[in-house]
C-alpha positions in Angstrom: 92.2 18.5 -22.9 89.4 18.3 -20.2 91.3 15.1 -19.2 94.5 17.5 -18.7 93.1 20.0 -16.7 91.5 18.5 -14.5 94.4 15.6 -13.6 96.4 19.4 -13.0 93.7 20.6 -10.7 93.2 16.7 -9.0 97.2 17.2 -8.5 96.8 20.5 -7.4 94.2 20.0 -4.7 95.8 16.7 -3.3 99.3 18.2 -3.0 97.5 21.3 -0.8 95.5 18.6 1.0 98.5 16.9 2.0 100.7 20.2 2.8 97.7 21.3 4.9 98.1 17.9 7.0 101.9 18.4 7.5 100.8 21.8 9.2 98.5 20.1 11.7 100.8 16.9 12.0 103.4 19.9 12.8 100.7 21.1 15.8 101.9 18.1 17.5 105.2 19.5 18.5 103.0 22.9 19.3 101.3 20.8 21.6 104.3 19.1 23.1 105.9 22.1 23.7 103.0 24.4 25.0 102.2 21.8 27.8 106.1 21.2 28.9 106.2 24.6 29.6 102.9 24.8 31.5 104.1 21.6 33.8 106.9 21.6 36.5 110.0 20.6 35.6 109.6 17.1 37.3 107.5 16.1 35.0 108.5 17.4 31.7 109.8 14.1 29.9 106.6 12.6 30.5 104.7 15.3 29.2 106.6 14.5 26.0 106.4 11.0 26.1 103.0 11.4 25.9 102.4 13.6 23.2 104.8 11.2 21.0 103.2 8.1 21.7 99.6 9.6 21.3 100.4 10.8 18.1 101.7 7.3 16.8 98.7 5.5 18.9 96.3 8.1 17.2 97.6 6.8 13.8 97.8 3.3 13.6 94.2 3.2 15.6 92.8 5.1 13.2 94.6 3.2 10.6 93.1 0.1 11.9 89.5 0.6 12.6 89.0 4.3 13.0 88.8 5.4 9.5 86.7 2.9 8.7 84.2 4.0 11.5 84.1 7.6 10.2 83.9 7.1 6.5 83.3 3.4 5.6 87.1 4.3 4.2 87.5 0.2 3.2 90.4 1.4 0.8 93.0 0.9 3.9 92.4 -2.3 5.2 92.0 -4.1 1.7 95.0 -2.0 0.1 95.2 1.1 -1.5 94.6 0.8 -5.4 97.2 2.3 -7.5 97.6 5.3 -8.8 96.4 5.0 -12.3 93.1 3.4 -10.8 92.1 6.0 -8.7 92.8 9.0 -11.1 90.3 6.9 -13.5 88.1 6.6 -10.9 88.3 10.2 -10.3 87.7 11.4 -13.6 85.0 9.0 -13.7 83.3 10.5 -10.8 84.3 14.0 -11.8 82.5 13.2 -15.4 79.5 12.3 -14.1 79.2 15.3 -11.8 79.3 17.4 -14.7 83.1 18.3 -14.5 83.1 20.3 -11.4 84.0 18.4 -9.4 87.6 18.1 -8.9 87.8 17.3 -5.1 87.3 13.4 -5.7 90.2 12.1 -3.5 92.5 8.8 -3.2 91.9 7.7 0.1 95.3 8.0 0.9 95.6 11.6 1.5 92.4 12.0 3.0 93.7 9.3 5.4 96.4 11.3 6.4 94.5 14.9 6.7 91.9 13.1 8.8 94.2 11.2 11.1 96.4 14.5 12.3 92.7 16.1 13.9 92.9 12.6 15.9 95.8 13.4 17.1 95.0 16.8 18.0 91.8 15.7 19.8 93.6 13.7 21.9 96.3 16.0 23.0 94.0 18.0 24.6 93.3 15.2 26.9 97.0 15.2 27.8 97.7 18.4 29.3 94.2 18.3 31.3 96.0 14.8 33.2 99.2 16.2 33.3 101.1 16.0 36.7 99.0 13.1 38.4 97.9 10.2 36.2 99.8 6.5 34.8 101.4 6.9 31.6 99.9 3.6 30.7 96.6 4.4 31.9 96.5 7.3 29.9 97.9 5.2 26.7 95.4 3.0 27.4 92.6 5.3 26.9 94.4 6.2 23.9 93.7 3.7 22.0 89.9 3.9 23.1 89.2 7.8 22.5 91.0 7.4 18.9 89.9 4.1 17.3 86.5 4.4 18.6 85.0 7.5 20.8 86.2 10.2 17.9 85.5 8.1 14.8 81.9 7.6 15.8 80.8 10.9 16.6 82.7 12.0 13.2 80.4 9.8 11.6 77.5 11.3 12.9 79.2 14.8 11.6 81.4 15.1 9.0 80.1 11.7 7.4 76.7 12.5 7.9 75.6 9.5 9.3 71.9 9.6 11.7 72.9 9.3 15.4 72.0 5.4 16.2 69.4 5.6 13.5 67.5 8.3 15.1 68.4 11.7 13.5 70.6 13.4 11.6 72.5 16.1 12.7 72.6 18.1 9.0 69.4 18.1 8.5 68.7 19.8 11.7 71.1 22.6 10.2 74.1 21.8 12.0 77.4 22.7 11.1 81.4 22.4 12.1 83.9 23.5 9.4 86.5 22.4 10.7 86.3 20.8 14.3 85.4 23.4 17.0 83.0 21.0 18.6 84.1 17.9 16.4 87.9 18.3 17.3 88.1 20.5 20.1 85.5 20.1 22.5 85.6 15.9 22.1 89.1 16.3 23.2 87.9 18.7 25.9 85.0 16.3 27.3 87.0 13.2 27.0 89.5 15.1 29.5 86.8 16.5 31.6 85.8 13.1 32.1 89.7 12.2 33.1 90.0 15.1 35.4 87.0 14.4 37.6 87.6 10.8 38.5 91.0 11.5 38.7 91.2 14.6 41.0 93.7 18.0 41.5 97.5 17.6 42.4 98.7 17.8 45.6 98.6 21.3 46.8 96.7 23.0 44.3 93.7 23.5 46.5 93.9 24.3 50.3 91.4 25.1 53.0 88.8 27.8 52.9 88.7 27.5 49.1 92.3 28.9 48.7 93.8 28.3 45.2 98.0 27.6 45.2 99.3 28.6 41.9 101.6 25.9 40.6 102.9 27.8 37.8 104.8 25.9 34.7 108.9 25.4 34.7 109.6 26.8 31.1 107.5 29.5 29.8 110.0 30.6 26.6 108.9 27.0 25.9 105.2 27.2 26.0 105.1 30.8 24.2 107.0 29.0 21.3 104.6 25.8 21.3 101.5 28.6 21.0 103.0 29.8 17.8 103.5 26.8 16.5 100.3 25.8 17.1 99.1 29.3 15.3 100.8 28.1 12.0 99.7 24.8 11.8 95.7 26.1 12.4 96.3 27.7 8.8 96.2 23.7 8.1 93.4 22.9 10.1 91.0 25.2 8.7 93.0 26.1 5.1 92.8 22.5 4.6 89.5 21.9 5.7 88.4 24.2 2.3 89.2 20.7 0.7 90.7 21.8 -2.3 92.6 24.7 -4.1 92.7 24.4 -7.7 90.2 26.7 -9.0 89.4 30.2 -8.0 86.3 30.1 -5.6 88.1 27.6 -4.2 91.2 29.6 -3.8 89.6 32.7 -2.2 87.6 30.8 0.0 90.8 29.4 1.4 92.5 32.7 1.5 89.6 34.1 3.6 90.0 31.0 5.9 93.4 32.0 6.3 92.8 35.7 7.0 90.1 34.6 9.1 92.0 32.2 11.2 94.7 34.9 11.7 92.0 38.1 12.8 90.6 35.8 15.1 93.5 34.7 16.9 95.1 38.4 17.4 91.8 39.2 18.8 91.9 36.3 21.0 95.4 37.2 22.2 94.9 41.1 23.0 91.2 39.8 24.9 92.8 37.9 27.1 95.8 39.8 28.2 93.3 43.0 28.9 91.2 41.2 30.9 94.0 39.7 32.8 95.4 43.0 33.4 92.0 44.2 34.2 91.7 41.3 36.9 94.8 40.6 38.1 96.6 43.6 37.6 99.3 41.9 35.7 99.9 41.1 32.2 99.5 37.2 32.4 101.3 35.5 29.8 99.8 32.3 30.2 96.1 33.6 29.6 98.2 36.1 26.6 99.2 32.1 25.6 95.2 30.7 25.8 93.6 33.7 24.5 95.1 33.4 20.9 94.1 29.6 20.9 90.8 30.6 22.7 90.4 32.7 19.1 91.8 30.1 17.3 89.1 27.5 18.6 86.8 29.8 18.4 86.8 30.9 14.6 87.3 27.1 13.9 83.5 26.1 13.3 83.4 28.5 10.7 86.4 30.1 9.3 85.0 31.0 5.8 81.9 33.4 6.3 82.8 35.9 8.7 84.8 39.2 7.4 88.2 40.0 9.2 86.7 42.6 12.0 84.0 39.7 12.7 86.8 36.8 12.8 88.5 39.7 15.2 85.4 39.5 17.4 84.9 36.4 17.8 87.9 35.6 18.6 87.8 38.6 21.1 84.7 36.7 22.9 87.2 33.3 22.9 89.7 35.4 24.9 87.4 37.1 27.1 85.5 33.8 27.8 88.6 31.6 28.2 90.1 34.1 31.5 86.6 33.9 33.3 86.2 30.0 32.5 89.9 29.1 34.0 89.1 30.8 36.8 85.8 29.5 37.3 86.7 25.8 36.9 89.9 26.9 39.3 86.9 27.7 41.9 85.3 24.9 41.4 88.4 22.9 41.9 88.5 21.0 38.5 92.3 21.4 37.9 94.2 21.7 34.6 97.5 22.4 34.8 97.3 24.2 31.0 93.7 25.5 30.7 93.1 23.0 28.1 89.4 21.9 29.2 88.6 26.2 28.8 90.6 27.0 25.7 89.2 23.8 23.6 85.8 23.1 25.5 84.4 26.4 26.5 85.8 28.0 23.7 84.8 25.4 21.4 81.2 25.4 22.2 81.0 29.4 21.9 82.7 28.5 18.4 79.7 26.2 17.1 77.4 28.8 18.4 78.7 31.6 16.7 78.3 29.9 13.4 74.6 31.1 12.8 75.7 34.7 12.8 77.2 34.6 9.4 75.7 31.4 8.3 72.1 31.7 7.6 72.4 28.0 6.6 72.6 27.1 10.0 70.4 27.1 13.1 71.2 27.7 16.5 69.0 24.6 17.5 71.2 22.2 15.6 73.9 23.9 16.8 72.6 22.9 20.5 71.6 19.6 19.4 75.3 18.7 17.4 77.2 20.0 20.9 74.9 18.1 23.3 75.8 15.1 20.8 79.0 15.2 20.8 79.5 16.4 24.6 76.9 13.8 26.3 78.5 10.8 23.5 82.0 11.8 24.2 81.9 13.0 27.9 80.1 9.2 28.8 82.2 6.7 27.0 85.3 8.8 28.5 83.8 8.6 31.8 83.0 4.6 31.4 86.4 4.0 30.3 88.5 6.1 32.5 86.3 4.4 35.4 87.1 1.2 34.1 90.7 1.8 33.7 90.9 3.1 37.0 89.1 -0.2 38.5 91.6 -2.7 36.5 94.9 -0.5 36.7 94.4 3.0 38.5 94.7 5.8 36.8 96.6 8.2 39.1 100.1 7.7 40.8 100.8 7.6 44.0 101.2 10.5 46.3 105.2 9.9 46.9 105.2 9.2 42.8 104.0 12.7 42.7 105.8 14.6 44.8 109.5 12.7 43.5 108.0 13.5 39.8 106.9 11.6 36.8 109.9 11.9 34.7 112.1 10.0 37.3 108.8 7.9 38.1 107.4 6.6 34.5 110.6 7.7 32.3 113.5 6.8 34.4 115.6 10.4 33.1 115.0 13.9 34.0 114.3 16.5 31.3 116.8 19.0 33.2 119.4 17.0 34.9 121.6 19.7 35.5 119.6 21.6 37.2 118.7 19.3 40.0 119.5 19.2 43.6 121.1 16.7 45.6 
């Protein structure tokens, strides 16, 4: 009977694990579509290239070496063991732990759950580079950031593993439910990293400090890619929870849901009253960034706070993500989506609000896990980037950019119709 229940519950918790990773896989397309709308119409089919082609890259990568970087996951690469073994292994496992366990899973599905945060950590990168850089170049780096730069400093997180042997970053009370500095700001460093060797578009700066707006060709488009990505964030942290099938469980992920939800409202309304409050106009593009800036921002730890203080924090996210877009605008680091401030900014405030409603957690290994990450992430990028731009280039020429990156990389325009001879 034991034997029952709990091959119900190990069904249970795998078929939610795996749901939860068609939510984020589905973020993809959220991506795709926020940063085609953010871009100029010129270079919309490449913007989607890219966000295909990173997504398969980020998968067989991570198929190939990166899992087995992260988690020792061996299963992949010698063959997955049937089904019958790894329920017996399970119950096994679950036996010895005193049945309550429950959350012992085939490698499979915790394959595919961990491979869609790749993903998403790397198509942050793409709308930073947007506009300017070599579709190859970019690929390139691809297969770097995903196979190696985010699978070791997951290790040294989520696996637990000590930092080249020196320390460990649990045991100096860190913590990132699911991927606020882990996820989010890796993606946002390795970008940083891209951005500064590779420089702003044409135009976007002038003399005397003067900032040219280059606003994005398809707004509907980006509005609908935010809300996709709102929905599939109930699958990165819902599924982050691990498993379903028993009642803790279940309200923990319930609150994670609520959670996510409060936070990116608050996010959302921030922003567009600060806009208004600095611009004088309701900006829909920070409206846009806000709610992820929440999103980000409750990410680290979605399970803790109560609704008003997901609603705050998320409300910080919002306020901080206007003032860091414009401040990186002023400092002439350009991103074409605000990508670098919604994920990077957003994501460190994220890890540092974790100690307020975890008392398990210190704001020194908060400190100590972001510098990790950041200073690991943010110098391999740089090294690699460099190097790609020595043996390749990394950024088109000026004529490339001005005719577009569509007609350039892709050969077909996204618009066709609407161009002018």
């Amino acid at each position: 009977m034991e034997n029952q229940i709990f091959e119900l519950q190990y069904a249970m918790d795998t078929f939610y694990f795996l749901v939860c990773g068609a939510l984020v896989m589905w973020m993809a397309a959220g991506f795709s579509m926020l940063e085609a709308g953010l871009v100029r119409a010129k270079n919309t089919t490449e913007i989607l290239t890219k966000n295909v082609a990173l997504f398969a890259i980020s998968c067989i990568m991570y198929m190939v070496c990166g899992y087995e970087l992260m988690y020792g996951g061996g299963y992949f690469l010698a063959g997955i063991a049937g089904g019958e073994t790894l329920v017996a292994d399970a119950l096994k496992s679950s036996a010895e732990e005193g049945f309550n366990g429950g959350s012992v899973y085939a490698s499979a599905s915790d394959f595919f759950f961990q491979v869609v945060f790749v993903a998403t950590a790397m198509s942050i990168v793409s709308g930073a580079v947007a506009e300017r850089m070599k579709l190859w170049a970019f690929l390139a780096f691809a297969v770097v950031m995903t196979g190696f730069i985010y699978p070791m400093e997951g290790a040294w997180t989520w696996n637990g593993a000590d930092v080249f042997g020196m320390y460990n970053l649990g045991d100096l009370g860190f913590s990132d439910f699911a991927g606020s500095g882990i996820v989010h700001m890796a993606g946002a460093a390795a970008a940083l990293s891209g951005v500064l060797l590779l420089g702003a578009r044409k135009g976007k700066y002038g003399a005397n400090g003067q900032i040219n707006p280059i606003p994005g060709a398809n707004l509907p488009m980006a509005t609908l890619g935010t809300f996709i990505l709102w929905m599939g964030w109930f699958g990165f942290n819902g599924g982050s929870v691990l498993k379903l099938g028993d009642i803790a469980s279940a309200n923990s992920v319930a609150m994670v849901f609520l959670n996510t939800n409060a936070a990116a409202a608050g996010g959302a309304m921030a922003a567009l009253i600060t806009a208004r409050l600095l611009f004088g106009k309701a900006d829909l593009t920070m409206l846009l960034n806000g709610a992820l800036a929440g999103l980000v921002a409750i990410t680290a730890e979605p399970s803790t706070p109560t609704a008003l203080q997901a609603t705050m924090f998320g409300a910080i996210g919002g306020v901080l993500v206007v003032f860091s877009i414009v401040a990186l605008d002023k400092m002439k680091i350009d991103d074409p989506v605000g990508a670098i401030s919604v994920h990077g900014t957003c994501g460190l405030l994220g890890l540092l609000l974790v100690p307020v409603t975890n008392s398990g957690v210190s704001f020194s290994g908060q400190l100590i896990g972001a510098a990790t990450i950041f200073i690991w992430v943010f110098g391999v990028s740089f090294i690699v980037w460099f190097a790609l731009k020595a043996i390749m280039g990394i950024r088109v020429s000026e004529e490339d950019e001005y005719e577009g990156m569509d007609l350039v990389d892709c050969g077909m325009e996204a618009y066709p119709e609407f161009t002018t001879k």
